[in-house]
N, C-alpha and C positions, 0 to 999 in steps of 0.2 A: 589838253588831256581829255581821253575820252572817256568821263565819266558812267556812260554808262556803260561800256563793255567794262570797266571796272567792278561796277555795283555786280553785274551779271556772274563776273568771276568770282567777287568775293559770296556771293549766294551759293556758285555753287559750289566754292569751298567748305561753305558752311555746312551745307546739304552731306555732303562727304563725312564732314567731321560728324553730324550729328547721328548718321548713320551707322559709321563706324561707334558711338559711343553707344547707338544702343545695342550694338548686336555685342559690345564689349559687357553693357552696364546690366543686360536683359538678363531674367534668372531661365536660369537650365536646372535639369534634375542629374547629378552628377552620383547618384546612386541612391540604390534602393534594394527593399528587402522583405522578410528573410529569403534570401536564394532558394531555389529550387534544388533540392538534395536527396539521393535515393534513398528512398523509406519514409521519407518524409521529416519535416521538423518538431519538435516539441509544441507539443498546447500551447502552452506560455509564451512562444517566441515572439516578439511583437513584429507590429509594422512600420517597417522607418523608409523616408521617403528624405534624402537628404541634397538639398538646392545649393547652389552656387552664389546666391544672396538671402540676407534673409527678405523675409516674406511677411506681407499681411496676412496674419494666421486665418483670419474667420474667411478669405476667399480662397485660401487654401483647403479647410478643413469642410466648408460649404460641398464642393466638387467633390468630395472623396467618396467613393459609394463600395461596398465592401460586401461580398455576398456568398454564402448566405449573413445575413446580419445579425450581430450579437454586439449586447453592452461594453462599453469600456470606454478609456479617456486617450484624447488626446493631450499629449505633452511634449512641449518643444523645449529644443536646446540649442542657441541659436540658428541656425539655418537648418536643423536636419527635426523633421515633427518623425514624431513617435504615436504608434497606437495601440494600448496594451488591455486586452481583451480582458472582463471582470475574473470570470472565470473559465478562462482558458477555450480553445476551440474545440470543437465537438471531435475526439479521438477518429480519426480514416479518414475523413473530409478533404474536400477538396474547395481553396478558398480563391476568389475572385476579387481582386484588386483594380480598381480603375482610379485616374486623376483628370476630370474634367479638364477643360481648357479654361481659362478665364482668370487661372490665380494670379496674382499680383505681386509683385516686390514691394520694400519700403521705399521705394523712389516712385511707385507705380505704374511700372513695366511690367506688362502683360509673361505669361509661364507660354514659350509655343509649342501648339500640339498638345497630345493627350499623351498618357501614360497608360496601361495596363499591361497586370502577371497572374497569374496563377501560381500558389505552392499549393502542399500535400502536407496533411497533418500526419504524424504518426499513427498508427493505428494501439491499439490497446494491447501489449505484450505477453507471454508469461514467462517470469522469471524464473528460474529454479535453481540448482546445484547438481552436477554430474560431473565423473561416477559416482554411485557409491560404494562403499566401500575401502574408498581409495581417495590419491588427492583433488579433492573435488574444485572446481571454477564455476563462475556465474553464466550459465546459458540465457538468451533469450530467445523467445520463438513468439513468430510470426502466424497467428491462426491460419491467416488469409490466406498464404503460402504453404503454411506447414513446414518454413525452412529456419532455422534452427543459427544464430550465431555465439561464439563465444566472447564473453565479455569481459574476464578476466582472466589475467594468466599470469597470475603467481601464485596458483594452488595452493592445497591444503586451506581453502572457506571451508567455514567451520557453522557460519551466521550471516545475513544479512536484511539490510532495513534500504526501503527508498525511500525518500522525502516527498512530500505531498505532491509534486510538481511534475515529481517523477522521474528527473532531472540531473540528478544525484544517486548514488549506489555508495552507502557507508555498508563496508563489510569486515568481521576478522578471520584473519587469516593467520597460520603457523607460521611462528618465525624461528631466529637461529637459536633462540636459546629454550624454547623447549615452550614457550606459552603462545600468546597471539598477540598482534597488534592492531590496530583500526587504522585501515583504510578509505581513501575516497575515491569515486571514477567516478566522471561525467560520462553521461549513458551518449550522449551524442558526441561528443570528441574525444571518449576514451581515452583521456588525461588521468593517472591514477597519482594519489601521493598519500603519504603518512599523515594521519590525524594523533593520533596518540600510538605507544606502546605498552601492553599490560608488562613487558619485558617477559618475566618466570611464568607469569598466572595467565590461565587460561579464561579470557573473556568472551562472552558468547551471550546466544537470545539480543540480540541487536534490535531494537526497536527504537522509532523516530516517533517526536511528537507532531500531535496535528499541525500545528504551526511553524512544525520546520527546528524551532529553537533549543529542540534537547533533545537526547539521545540518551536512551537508557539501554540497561546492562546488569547481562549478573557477571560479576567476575570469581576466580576461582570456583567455581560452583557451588557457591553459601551466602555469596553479598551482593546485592542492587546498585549499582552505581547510577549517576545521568549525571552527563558531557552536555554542558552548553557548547551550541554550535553556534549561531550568531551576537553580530555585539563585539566580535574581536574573538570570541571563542573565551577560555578561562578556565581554571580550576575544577578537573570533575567532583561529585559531592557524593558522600556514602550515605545512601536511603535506609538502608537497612537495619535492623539493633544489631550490633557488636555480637557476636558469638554463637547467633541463631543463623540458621539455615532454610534462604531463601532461596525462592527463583519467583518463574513468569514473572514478570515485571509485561505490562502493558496500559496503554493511554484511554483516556476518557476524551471525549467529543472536546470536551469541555478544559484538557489537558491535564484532567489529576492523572496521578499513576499508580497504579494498583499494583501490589506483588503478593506473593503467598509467603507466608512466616511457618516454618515446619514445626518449631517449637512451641510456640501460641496453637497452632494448628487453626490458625484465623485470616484474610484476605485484609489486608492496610490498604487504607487510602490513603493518598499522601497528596497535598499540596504545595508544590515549592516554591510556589511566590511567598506563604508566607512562613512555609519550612515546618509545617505541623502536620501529624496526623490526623485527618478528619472524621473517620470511622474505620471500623472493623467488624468483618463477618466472621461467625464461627465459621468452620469447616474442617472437616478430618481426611479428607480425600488428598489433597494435595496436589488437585489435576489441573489443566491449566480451563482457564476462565475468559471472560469475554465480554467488551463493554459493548453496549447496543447503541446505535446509533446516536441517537440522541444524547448520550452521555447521563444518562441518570440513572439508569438500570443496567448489572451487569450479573451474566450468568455464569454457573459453575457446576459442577458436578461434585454430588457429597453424598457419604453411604448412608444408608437408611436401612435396619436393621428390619427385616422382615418377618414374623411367625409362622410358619405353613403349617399346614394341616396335618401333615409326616409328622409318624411320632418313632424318637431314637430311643432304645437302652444301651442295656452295658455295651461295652467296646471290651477289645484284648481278652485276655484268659475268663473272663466272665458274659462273654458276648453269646454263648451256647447255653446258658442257663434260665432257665424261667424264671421271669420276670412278670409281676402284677404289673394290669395295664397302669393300675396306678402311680406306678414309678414310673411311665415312660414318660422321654421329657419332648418335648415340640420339637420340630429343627426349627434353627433361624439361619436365615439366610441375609449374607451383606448383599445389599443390593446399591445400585447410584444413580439416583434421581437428579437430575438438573433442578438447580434451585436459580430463583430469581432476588437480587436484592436489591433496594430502593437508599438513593440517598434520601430522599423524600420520606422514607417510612423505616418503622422498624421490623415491619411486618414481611416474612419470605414466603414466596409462592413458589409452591413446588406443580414444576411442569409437567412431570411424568407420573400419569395415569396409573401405569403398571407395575405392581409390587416385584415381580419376577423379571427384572432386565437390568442392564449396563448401562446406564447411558454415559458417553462419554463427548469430548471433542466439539462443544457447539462453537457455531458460525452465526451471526445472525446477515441474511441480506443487507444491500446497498439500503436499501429505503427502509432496512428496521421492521415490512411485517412479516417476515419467514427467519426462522430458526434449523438451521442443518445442524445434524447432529448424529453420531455412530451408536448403533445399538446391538445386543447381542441378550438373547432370552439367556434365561438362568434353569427353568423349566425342562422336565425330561423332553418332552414334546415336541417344543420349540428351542433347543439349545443348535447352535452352529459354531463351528470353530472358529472362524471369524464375526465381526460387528460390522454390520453394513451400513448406510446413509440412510437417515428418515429428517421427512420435514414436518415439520408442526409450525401451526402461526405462532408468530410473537407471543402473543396472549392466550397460549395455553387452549389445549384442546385434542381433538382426534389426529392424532401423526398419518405420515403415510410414506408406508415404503417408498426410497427411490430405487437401491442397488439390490440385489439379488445372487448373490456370489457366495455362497456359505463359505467356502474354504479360506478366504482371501478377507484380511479385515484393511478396514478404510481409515484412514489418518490425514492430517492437515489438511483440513480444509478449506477453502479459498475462495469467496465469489468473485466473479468476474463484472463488473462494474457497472451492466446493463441487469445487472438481477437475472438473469435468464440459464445461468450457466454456474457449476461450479468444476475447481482442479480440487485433483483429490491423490493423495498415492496411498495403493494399493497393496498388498504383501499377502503371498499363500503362506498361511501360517502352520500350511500342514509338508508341505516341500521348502523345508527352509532354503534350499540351495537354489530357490529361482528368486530371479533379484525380483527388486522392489518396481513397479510399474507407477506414471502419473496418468492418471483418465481426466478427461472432461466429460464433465456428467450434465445432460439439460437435465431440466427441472421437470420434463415429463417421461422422463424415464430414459433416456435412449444417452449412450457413453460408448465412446472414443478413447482408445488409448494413443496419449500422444508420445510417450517418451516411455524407452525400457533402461531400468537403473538411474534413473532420475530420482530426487525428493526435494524436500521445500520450496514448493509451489507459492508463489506468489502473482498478481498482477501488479502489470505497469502503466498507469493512464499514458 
């Protein structure tokens, strides 16, 4: 027997076999992600890079270079890592993915080759609602482009709210029996379905908390509602007192929820973790209000009875008769000051200067030190038929015109999320028959109309 052509063969069967096991046993990258998709994908989408075995994480995770670079974690589930960015990709970006060579298996089979992709983040959106007048669907438009898609289509929106993420679109729409229901659609798979139904009553002002987890609401146009959304979802809860007449309902940084009570004629805070009221602002205006970034200060607009210098007598069948100066009486004029209030204090700062104006509508900037707001003089002088856009700092001080349109007053306001820009829609309040317009207004003056018969302008990160 010839042992060594033996030994010879069984080597190099061996050789064969051990061959074939590693290119059997070796890890491969058998998908990855998020794909590349037109428009781009969600901030939030993570990174998943998923192998055919698992893998020694840290000579995985070592390799990975990612650019431009931002915080977040790596997390695996067995063979497929994941990388979910802190807070989200920078909105239009364009991200760069590599995977060194070098990663390992749990058996310690080298990963062959390298890996790299590129995606595209979505860009920053604006939401709105068109036509009006009519049954109106969710648009979304693309600055960059200027092109314009429809997002929903089962007309008759009435309200809508996105979710921090951006992600989500809860909206109500008219249903068959005469009120609305809540809706849901994924802004990227335009999946819709039913979240609730008001069934008869008409529910609207749709607003989402910062955190995702509630959803508040006025329903029939007198009671505050909030819909837990995570957690399994559950029970919506009635915010409001039993037989007074609310609205605005909106969130604090911080998640309380604010609404206006028409009866009190005062602004509630509410806490629903522990399901209490925490304070209230007087107020007689009844207009809607606005929390500042920060969540501890939130502004409103409330009238402030003015004295002019104009002195009035009699009226009617005794308006032609001499009168002693001493009986004339002052005019007073209602005027509406934005007021500021503090959870922190009891003390309210009134931000408007001028006894003679409207102020109405404020917005405070992303970063909380700019204040948008619509104003319109009361003054023979300076009176206009419309109230146009003025900014003033946070903290109170010299405003200054942005918009200059007498005829045409300005409504819902909106910053756009670099601070740089605000949406705004428009209305000639002297040709009622020309629709409503939405502008983008920079912040040094200069607007763009983007949409005709468009309103409720919002952005989309």
């Amino acid at each position: 027997m010839n042992w060594k052509r033996i030994t010879a063969g069984v080597g190099g069967l061996l050789v064969v076999i051990l061959t074939i096991l590693f290119f059997v046993l070796r890890p491969v990258v058998v998908g990855f992600g998020p794909e590349i998709k037109v428009g781009g994908v969600s901030r939030f989408s993570p990174i998943e890079i998923t192998f055919s075995r698992e893998m020694r994480q840290e000579t995985v995770e070592d390799r990975i270079e990612i650019s431009p670079s931002i915080p977040g974690e790596f997390i695996w589930d067995g063979s497929t890592l994941r990388f979910e960015p802190d807070a989200g990709w920078s909105a239009g970006t364009e991200i760069e993915v590599s995977l060194g060579e070098g990663g390992r298996s749990q058996l310690g089979l080298p990963l062959p080759g390298a890996l790299s992709w590129t995606f595209g983040v979505a860009p920053v959106q604006l939401a709105y609602l068109w036509p009006a007048g009519s049954s109106a669907n969710i648009y979304m438009m693309d600055l960059e482009t200027g092109e314009a898609s429809q997002l929903t289509v089962t007309g008759g929106v009435i309200s809508f709210t996105v979710n921090p993420d951006g992600l989500l679109v809860y909206y109500f729409a008219e249903n068959s029996q005469g009120g609305t229901d809540l809706l849901l659609i994924d802004r990227f798979e335009g999946e819709a379905g039913r979240v609730m139904s008001c069934q008869r009553a008409i529910c609207s002002e749709a607003v989402i908390s910062p955190d995702g987890e509630w959803l508040a609401y006025q329903r029939g146009g007198v009671e505050i509602w909030a819909l837990p959304l995570t957690g399994g979802g559950g029970e919506e809860i009635k915010i409001s007192t039993p037989n007074q007449t609310a609205s605005f309902p909106a969130w604090s940084a911080d998640g309380l929820l604010s609404f206006y009570d028409a009866e009190a004629e005062e602004f509630n805070v509410v806490d629903l973790e522990v399901g209490e009221t925490i304070t209230s602002w007087p107020n007689q205006s009844g207009e809607l209000g606005v929390w500042a970034p920060g969540g501890n200060q939130f502004t409103a607009p409330d009238f402030i009875e003015y004295e002019t210098d104009l002195l009035r007598g009699p009226t009617g069948e005794e308006s032609n008769q001499p009168v002693d100066p001493s009986e004339l009486d002052p005019v007073v004029v209602a005027s509406s000051h934005l007021q500021r209030y503090s959870l922190d204090s009891s003390r309210v700062a009134d931000l408007t200067e001028d006894d003679l104006v409207e102020d109405y509508s404020p917005a405070y900037s992303p970063n909380g030190q700019l204040l948008a707001f619509t104003r319109r003089f009361l003054d023979e002088v300076r009176w206009t038929p419309g109230r146009q856009v003025w900014l003033i700092s946070a903290s109170g001080g010299q405003p200054r015109q942005l918009t200059n349109a007498p005829d045409y007053e300005y409504s819902a306001l909106s910053w756009h999320p670099d601070g740089r820009q605000i949406a705004a829609v428009r209305f000639n309040v002297t040709l009622l028959t020309e629709q409503p317009e939405i502008w983008l207004l920079e912040i040094n003056g200069a607007g763009t109309r983007l949409v005709i018969n468009g309103y409720a302008p919002q952005w989309v990160p």
